[in-house]
C-alpha positions as CSV (number, residue, x, y, z in Angstrom):
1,X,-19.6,7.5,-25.9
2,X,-21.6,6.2,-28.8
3,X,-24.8,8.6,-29.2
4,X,-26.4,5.7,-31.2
5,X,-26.8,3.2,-27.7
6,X,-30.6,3.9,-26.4
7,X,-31.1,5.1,-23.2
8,X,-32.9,3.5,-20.1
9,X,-33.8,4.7,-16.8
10,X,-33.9,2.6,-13.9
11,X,-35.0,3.0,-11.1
12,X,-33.3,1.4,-7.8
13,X,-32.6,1.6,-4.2
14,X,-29.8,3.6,-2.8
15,X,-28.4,1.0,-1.2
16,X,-28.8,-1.6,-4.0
17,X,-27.3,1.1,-5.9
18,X,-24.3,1.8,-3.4
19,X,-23.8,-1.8,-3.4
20,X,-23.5,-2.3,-7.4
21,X,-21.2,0.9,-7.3
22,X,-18.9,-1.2,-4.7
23,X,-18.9,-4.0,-6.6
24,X,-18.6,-2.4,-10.2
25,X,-15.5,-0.2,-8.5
26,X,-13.6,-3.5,-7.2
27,X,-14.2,-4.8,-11.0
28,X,-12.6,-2.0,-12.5
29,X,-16.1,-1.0,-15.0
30,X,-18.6,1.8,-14.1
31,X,-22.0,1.0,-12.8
32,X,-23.3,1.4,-16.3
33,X,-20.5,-1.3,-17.1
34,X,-21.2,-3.6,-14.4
35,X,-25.1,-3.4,-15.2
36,X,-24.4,-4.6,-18.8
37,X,-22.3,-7.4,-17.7
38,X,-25.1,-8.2,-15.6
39,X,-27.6,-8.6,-18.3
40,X,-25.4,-10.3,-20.5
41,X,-24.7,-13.1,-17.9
42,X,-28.3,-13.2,-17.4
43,X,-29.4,-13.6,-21.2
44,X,-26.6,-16.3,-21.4
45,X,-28.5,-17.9,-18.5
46,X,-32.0,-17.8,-19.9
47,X,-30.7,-18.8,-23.7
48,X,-28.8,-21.9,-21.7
49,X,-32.1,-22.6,-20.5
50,X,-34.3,-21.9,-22.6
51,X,-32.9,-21.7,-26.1
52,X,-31.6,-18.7,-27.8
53,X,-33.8,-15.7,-28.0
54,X,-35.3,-14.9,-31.5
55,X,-35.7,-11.3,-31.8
56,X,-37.9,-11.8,-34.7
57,X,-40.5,-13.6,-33.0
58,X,-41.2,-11.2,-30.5
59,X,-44.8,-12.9,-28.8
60,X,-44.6,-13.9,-25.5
């Protein structure tokens, strides 16, 4: 494991949970993987969207 990744904590219901453990199992990743993969298909999603996200401009 890479001790320079941060950390989050989410918070989420069991049986959300449960369900993402299922489905992260059948993929073959770990929930932590499956979450990732998640985001990233998300962020692809908004940038397609909405144009790529510039981390340097940071207002909302």
């Amino acid at each position: 494991m890479n001790d320079d990744l941060p950390r989050y904590t989410l918070r989420i219901n069991r049986v959300l949970l449960d369900k993402l453990e299922y489905i992260a199992k059948y993929e073959g990743r770990s929930k932590n993987k499956e979450i990732e993969q998640l985001i990233k298909k998300r962020i692809l999603e908004f940038e397609k969207e909405n144009g790529e996200i510039n981390l340097n401009n940071q207002d909302l």
